[in-house]
MIDOSE-1310 file (N, C-alpha, C; in nm, 2 decimals, decimal comma, always signed):
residues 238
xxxx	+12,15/-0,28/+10,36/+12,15/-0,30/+10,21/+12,29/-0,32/+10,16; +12,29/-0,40/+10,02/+12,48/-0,42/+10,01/+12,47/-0,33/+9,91; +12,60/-0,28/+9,88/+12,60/-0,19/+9,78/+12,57/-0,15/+9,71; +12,55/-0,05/+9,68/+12,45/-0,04/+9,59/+12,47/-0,05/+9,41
xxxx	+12,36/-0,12/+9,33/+12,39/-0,13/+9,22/+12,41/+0,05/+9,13; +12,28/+0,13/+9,20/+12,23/+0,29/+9,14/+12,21/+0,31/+9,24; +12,33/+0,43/+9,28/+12,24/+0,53/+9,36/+12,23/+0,68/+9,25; +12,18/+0,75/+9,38/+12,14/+0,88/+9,35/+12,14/+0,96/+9,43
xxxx	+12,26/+1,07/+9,43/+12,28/+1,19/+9,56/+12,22/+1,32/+9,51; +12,12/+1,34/+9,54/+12,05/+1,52/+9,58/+12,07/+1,57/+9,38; +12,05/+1,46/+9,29/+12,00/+1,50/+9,20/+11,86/+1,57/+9,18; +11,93/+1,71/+9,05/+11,80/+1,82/+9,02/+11,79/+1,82/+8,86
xxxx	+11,72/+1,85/+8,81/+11,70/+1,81/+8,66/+11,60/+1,95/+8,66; +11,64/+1,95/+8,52/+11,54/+2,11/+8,48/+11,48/+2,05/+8,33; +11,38/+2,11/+8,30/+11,34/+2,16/+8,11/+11,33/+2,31/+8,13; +11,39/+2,31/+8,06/+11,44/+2,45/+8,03/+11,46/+2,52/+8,18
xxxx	+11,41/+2,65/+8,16/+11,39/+2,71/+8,36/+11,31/+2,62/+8,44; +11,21/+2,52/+8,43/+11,18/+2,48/+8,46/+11,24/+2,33/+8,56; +11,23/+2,39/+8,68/+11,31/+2,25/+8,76/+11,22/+2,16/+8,80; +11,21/+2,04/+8,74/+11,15/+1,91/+8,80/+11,15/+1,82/+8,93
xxxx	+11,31/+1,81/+8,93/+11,32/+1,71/+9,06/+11,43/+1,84/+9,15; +11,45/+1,78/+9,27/+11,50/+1,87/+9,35/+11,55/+1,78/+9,44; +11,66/+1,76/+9,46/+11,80/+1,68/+9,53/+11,72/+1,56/+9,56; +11,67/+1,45/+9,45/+11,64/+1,30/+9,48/+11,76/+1,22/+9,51
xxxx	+11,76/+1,13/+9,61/+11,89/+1,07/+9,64/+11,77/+0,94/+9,69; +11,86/+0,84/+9,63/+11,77/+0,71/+9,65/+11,91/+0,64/+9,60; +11,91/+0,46/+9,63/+11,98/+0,37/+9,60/+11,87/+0,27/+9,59; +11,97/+0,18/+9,51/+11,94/+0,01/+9,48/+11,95/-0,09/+9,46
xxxx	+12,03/-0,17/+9,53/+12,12/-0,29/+9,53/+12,04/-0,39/+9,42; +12,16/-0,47/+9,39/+12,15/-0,55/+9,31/+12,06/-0,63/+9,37; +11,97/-0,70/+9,25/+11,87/-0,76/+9,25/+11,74/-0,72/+9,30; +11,77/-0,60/+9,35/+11,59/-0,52/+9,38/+11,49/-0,55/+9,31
xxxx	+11,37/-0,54/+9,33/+11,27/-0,43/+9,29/+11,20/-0,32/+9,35; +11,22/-0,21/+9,31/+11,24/-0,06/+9,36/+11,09/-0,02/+9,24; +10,98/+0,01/+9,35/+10,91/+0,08/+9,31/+10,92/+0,23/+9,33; +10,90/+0,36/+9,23/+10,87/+0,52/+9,25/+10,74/+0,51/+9,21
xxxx	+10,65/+0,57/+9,30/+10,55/+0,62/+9,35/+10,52/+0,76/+9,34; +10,38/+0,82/+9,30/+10,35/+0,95/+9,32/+10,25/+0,96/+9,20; +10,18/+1,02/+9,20/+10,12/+1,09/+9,12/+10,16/+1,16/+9,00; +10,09/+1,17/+8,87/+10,14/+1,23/+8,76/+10,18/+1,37/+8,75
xxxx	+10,29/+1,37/+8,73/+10,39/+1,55/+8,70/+10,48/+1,51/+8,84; +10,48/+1,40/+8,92/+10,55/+1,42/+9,06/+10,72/+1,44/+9,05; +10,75/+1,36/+8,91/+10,92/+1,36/+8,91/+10,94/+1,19/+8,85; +10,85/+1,12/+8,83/+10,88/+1,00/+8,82/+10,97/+0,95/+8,72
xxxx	+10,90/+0,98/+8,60/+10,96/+0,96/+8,43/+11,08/+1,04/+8,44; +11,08/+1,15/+8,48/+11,20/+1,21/+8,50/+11,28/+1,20/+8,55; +11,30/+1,15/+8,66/+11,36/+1,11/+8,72/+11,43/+0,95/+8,69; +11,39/+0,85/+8,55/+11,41/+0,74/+8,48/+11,47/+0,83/+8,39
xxxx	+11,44/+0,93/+8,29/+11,49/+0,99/+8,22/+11,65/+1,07/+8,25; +11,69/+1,07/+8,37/+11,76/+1,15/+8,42/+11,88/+1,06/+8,45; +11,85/+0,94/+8,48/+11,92/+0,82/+8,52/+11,97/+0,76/+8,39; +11,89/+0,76/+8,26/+11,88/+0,70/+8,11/+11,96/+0,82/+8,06
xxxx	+11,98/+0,95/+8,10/+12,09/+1,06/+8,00/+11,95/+1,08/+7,92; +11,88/+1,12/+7,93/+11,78/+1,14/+7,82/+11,74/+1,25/+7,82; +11,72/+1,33/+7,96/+11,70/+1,40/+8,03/+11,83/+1,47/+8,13; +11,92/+1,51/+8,12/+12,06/+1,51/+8,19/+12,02/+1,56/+8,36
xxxx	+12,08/+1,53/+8,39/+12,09/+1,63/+8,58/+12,13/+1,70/+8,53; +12,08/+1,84/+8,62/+12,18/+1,99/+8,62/+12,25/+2,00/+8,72; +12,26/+1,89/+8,84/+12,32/+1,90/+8,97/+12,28/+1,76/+9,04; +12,41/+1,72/+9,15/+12,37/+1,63/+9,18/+12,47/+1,51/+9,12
xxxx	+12,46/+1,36/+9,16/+12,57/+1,27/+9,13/+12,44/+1,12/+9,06; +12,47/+1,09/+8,99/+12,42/+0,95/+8,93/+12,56/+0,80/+8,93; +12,55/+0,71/+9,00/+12,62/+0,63/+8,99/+12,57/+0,51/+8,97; +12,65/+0,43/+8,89/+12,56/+0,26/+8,84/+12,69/+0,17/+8,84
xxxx	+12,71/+0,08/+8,95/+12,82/+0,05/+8,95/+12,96/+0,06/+9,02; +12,91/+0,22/+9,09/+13,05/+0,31/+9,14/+13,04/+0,38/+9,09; +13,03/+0,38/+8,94/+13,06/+0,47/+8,83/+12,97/+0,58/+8,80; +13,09/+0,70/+8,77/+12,93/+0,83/+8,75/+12,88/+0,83/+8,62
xxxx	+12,77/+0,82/+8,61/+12,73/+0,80/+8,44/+12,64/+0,96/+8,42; +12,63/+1,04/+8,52/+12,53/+1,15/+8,52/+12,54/+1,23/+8,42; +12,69/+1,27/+8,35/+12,72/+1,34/+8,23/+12,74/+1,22/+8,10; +12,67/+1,10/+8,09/+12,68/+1,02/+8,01/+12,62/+1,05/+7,90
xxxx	+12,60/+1,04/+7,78/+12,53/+1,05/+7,65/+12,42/+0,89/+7,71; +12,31/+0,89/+7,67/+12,21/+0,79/+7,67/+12,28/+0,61/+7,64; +12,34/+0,65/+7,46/+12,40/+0,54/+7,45/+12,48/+0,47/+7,50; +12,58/+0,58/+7,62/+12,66/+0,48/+7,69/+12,59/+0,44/+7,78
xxxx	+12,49/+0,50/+7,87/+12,47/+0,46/+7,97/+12,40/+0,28/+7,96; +12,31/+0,27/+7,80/+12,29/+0,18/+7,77/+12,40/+0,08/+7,76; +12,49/+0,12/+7,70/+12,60/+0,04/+7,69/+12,68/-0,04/+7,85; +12,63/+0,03/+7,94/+12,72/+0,02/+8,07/+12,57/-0,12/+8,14
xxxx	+12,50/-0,15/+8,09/+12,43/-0,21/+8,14/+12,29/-0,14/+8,22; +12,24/-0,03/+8,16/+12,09/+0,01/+8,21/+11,98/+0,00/+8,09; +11,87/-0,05/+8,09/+11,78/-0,08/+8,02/+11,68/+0,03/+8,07; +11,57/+0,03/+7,96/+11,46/+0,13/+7,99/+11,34/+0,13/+7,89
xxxx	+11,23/+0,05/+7,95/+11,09/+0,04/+7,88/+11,02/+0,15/+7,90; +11,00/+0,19/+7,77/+10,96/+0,38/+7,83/+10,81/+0,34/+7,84; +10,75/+0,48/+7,91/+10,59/+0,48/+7,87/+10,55/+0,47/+7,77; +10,45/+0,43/+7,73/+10,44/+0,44/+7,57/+10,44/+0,35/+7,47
xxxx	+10,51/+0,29/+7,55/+10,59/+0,15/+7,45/+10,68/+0,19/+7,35; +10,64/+0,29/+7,24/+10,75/+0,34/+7,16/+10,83/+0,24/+7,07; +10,74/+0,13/+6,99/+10,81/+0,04/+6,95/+10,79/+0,10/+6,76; +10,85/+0,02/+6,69/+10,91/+0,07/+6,56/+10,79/-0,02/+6,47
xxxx	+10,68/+0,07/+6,44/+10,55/+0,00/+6,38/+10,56/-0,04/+6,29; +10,65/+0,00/+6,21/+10,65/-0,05/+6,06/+10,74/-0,14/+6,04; +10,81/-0,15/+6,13/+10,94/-0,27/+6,14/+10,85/-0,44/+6,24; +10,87/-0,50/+6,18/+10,85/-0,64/+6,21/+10,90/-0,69/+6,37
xxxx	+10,83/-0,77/+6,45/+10,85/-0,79/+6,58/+11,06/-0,84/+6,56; +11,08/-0,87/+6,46/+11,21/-0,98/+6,50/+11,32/-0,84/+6,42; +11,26/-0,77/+6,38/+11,34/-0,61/+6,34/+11,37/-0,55/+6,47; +11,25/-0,54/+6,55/+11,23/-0,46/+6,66/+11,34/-0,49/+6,75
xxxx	+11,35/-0,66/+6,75/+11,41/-0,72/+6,88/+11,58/-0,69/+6,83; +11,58/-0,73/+6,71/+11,72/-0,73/+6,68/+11,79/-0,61/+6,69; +11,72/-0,48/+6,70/+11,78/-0,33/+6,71/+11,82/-0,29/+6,87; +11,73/-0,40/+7,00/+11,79/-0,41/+7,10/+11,91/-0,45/+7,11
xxxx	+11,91/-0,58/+7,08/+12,08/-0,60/+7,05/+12,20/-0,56/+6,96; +12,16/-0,45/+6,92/+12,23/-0,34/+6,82/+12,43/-0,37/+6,86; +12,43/-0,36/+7,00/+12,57/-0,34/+7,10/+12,65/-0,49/+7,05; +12,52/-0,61/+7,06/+12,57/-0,72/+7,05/+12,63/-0,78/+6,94
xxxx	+12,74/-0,81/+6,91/+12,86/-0,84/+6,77/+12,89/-1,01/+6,75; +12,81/-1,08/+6,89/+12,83/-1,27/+6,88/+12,72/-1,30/+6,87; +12,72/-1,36/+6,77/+12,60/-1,44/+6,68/+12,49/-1,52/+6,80; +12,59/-1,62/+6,86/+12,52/-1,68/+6,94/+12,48/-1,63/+7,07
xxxx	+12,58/-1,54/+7,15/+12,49/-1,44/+7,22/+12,34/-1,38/+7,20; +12,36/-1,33/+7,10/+12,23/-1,28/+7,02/+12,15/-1,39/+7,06; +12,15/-1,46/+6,97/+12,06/-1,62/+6,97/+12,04/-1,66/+7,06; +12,11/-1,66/+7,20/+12,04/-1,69/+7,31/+11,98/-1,56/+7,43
xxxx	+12,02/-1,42/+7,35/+11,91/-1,33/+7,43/+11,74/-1,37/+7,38; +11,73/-1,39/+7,22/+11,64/-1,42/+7,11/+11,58/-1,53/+7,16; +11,64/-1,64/+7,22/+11,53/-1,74/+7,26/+11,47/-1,72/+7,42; +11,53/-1,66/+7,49/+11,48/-1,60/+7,65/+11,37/-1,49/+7,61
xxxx	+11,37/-1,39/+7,51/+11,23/-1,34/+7,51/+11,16/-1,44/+7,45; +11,17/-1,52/+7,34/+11,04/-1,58/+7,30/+11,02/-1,71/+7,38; +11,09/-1,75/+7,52/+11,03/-1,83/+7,62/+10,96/-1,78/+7,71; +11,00/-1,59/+7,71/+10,94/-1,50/+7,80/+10,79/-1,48/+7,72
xxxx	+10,81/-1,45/+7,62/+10,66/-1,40/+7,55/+10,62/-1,49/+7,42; +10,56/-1,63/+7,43/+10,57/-1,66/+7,35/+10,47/-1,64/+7,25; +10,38/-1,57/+7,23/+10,27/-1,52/+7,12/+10,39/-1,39/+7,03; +10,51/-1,34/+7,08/+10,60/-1,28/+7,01/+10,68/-1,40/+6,87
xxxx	+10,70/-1,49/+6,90/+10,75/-1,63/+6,84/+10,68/-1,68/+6,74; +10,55/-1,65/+6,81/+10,45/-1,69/+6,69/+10,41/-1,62/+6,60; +10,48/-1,47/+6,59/+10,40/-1,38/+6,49/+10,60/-1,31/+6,46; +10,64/-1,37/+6,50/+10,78/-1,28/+6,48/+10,80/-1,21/+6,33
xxxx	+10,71/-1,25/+6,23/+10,72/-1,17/+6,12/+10,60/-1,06/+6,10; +10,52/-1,03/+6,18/+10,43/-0,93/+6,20/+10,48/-0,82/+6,22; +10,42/-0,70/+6,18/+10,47/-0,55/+6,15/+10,39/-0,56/+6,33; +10,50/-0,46/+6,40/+10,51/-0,45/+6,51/+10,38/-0,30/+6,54
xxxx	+10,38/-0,30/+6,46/+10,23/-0,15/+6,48/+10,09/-0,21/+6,41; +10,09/-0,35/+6,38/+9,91/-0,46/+6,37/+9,91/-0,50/+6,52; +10,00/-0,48/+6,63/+10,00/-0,58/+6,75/+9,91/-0,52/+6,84; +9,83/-0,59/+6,92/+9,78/-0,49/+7,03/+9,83/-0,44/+7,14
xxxx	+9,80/-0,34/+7,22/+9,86/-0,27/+7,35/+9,95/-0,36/+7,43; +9,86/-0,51/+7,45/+9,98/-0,58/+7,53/+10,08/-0,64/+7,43; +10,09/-0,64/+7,35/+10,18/-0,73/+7,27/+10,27/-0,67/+7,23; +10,26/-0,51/+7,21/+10,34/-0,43/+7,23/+10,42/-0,40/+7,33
xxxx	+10,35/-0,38/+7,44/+10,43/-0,41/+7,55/+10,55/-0,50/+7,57; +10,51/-0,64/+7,56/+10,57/-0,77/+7,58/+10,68/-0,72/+7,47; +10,64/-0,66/+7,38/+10,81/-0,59/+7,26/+10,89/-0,52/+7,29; +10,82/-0,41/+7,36/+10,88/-0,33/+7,43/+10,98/-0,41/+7,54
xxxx	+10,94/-0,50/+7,64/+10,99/-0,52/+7,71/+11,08/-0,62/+7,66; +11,10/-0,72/+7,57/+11,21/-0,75/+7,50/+11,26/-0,77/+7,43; +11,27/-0,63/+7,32/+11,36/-0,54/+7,29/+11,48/-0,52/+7,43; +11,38/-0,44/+7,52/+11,50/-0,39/+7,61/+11,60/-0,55/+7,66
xxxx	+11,55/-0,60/+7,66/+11,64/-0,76/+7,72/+11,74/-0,78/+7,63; +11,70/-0,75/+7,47/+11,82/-0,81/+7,46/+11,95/-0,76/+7,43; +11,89/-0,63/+7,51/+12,06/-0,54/+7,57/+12,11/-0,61/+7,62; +12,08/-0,72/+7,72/+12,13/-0,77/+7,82/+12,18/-0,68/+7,96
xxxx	+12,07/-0,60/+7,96/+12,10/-0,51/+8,07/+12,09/-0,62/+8,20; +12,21/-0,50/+8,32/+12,19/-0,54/+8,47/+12,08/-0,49/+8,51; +12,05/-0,39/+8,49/+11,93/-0,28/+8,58/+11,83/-0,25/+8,46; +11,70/-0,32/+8,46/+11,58/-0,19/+8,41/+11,51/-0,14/+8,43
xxxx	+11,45/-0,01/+8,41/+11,35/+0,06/+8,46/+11,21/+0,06/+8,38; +11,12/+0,03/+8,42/+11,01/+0,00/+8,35/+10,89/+0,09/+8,39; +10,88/+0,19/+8,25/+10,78/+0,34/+8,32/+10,66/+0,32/+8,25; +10,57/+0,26/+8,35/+10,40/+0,29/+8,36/+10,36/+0,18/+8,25
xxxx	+10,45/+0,03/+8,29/+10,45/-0,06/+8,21/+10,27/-0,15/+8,19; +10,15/-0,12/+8,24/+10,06/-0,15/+8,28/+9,97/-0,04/+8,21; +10,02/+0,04/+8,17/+9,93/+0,15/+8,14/+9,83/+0,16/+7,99; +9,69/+0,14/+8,00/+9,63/+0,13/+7,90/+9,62/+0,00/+7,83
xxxx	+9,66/-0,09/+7,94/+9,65/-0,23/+7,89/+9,54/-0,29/+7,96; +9,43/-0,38/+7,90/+9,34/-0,50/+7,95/+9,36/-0,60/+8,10; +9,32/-0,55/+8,21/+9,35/-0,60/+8,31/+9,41/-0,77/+8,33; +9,38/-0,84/+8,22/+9,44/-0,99/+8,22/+9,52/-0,95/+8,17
xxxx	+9,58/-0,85/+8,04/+9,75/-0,86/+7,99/+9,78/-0,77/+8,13; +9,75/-0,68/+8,21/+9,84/-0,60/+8,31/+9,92/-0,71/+8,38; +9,81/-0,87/+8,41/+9,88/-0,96/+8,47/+10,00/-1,00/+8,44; +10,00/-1,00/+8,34/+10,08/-1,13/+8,23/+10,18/-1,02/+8,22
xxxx	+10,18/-0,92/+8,18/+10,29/-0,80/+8,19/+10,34/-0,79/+8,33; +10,32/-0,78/+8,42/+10,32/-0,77/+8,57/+10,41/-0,85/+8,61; +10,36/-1,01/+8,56/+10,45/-1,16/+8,64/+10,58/-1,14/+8,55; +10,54/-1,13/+8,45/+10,69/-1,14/+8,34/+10,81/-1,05/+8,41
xxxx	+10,75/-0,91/+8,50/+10,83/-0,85/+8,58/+10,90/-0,93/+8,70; +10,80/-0,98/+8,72/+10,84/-1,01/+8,86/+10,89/-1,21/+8,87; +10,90/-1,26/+8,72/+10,95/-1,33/+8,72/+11,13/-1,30/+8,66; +11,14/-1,23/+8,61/+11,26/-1,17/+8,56/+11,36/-1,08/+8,66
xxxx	+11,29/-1,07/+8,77/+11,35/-0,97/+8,91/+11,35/-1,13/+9,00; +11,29/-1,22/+8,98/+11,33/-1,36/+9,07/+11,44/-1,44/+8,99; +11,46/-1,37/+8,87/+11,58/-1,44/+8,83/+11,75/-1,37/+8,82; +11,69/-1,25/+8,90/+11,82/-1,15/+8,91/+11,83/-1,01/+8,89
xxxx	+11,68/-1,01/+8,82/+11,77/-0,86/+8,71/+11,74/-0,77/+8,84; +11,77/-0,66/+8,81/+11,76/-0,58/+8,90/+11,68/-0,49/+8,87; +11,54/-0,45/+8,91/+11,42/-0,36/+8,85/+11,45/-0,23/+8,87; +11,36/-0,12/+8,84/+11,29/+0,00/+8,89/+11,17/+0,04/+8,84
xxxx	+11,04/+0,00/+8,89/+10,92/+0,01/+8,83/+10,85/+0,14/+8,89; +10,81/+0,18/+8,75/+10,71/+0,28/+8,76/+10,55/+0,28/+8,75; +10,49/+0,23/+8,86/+10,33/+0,17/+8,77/+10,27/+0,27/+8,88; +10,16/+0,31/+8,74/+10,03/+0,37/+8,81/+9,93/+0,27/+8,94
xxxx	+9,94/+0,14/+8,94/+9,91/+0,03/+8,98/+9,91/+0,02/+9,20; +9,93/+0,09/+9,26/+10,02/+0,12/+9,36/+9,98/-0,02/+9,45; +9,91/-0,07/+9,46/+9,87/-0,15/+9,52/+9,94/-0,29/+9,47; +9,92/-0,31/+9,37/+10,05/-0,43/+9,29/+10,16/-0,39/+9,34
xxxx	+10,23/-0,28/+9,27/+10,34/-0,26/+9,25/+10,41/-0,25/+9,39; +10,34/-0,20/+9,50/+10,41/-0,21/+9,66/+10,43/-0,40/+9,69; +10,33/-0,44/+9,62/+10,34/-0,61/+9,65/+10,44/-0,68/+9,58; +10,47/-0,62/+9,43/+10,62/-0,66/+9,43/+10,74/-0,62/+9,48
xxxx	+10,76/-0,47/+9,50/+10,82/-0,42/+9,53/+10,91/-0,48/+9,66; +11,05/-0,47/+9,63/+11,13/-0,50/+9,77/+11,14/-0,34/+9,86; +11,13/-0,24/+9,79/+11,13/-0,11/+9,84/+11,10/-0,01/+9,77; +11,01/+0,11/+9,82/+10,98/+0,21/+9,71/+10,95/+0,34/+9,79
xxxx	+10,98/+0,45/+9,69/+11,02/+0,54/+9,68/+10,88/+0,66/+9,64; +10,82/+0,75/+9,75/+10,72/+0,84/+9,67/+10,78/+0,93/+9,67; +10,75/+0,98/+9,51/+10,76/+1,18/+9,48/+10,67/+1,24/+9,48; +10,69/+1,34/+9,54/+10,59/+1,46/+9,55/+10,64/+1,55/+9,48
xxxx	+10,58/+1,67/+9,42/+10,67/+1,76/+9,35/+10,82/+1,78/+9,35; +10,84/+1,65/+9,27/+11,00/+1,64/+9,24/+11,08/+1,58/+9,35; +11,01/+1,58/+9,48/+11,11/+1,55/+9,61/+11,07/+1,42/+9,65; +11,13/+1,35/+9,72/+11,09/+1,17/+9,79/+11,10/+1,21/+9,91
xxxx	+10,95/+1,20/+9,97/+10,90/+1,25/+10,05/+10,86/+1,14/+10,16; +10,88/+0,99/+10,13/+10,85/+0,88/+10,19/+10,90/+0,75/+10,11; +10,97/+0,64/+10,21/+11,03/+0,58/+10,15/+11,03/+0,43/+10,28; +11,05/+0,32/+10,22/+11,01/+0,20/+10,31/+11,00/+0,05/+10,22
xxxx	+11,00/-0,07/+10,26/+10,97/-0,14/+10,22/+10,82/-0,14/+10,18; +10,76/-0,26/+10,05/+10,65/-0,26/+10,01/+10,55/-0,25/+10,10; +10,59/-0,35/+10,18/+10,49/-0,38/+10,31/+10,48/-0,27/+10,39; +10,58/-0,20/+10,43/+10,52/-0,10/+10,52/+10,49/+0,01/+10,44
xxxx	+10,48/+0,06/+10,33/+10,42/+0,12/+10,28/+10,31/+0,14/+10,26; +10,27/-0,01/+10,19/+10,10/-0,10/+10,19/+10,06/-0,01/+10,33; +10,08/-0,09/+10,42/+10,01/-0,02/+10,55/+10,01/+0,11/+10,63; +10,12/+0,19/+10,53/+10,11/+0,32/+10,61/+10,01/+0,38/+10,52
xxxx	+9,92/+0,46/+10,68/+9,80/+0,56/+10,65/+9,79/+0,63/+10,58; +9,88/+0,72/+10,51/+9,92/+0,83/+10,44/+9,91/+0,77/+10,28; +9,97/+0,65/+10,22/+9,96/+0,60/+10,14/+9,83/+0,55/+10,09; +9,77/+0,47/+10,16/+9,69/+0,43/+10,17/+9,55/+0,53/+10,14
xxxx	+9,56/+0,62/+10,23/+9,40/+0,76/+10,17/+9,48/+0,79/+10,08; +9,60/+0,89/+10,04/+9,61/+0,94/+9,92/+9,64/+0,84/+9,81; +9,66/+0,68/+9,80/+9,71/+0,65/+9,69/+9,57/+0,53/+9,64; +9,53/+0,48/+9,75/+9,45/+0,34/+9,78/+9,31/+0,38/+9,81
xx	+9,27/+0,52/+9,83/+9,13/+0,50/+9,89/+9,05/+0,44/+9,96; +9,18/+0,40/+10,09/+9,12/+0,37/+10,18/+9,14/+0,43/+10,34
């Protein structure tokens, strides 16, 4: 693997006494897509949360770039080029889809930069285009999504993480949310997906990562993952 874009050495994260993850060390070269895997409460979100400053490490190293961002405030880390579509979507309901988008590019100060992050989502999503003056809380689950996810674009992030982007959505939008991923990781960006989905998400994935209470307990390319036994009974039922 070439250098890595993020790694992560023997990071631990706590809420309150409570310790979550326990020395995760994982990397991810540019241009990946990096699936984490595991079951819910495993360390996943947290472990995106931890990487995002949102959630700090109590121990352990975060680097994106070289650079240690582990004691970073959230905003910078955003600032340094990390994106992050949380669970949830979390989009601003009362504010209008072209409100929403424009508070992504908050950092951005050239007009026409702007203007041309602004036209790459609405070539990415274009039912966003068509309603761009719609209060962003009448949209439905996928269309939220699709906001969610470009909002975060037009940070112009290098690396995004995208947690449980598929979740609670209509199996034709999972698609359409899905490809949008994996057409945006064939044009460079550099992923980290978190989907409940395991069977997709190992098929996009260039490599991924399972947690088990807090620790990464197995780790491999999509494919050999797909086919290892252990994944497969506990993740695939088969």
């Amino acid at each position: 693997m070439s250098e890595p874009l993020l790694a992560l050495d023997k990071v631990e994260t706590r809420y309150g006494l409570s310790q979550v993850l326990f020395g995760i060390s994982l990397a991810i070269a540019p241009g990946e897509m990096v699936t984490l895997m595991g079951r819910n409460g495993m360390g996943k979100t947290t472990t995106v949360r931890s990487v995002m400053g949102l959630t700090p490490a109590t121990a352990g190293s975060i680097r994106f770039a070289g650079r240690e961002i582990a004691s970073l405030p959230s905003f910078r880390v955003a600032q340094l080029g990390i994106g992050l579509v949380p669970e949830g979507r979390q989009v601003f309901p009362q504010m209008t889809i072209s409100e929403n988008l424009d508070l992504g590019a908050y950092f951005c100060r050239d007009a026409r930069e702007k203007g041309r992050r602004l036209d790459r989502v609405w070539q990415l999503f274009p039912v966003l285009s068509e309603r761009r003056g719609q209060s962003a809380g009448t949209l439905s689950g996928g269309e939220q999504q699709m906001l969610a996810i470009g909002r975060c674009l037009m940070g112009s992030p290098e690396l995004v993480m995208f947690d449980e982007p598929s979740l609670g959505l209509a199996p034709t939008i999972v698609h359409d949310v899905l490809a949008a991923i994996r057409d945006l990781n064939r044009e460079g960006l550099t992923c980290v997906l978190v989907e409940q989905n395991v069977a997709v998400s190992l098929r996009l994935a260039s490599r991924a990562y399972v947690l088990e209470n807090g620790r990464i307990t197995l780790s491999g390319s999509g494919a050999e993952l797909l086919a290892d036994d252990r994944v497969r009974q506990a993740y695939l039922g088969l």
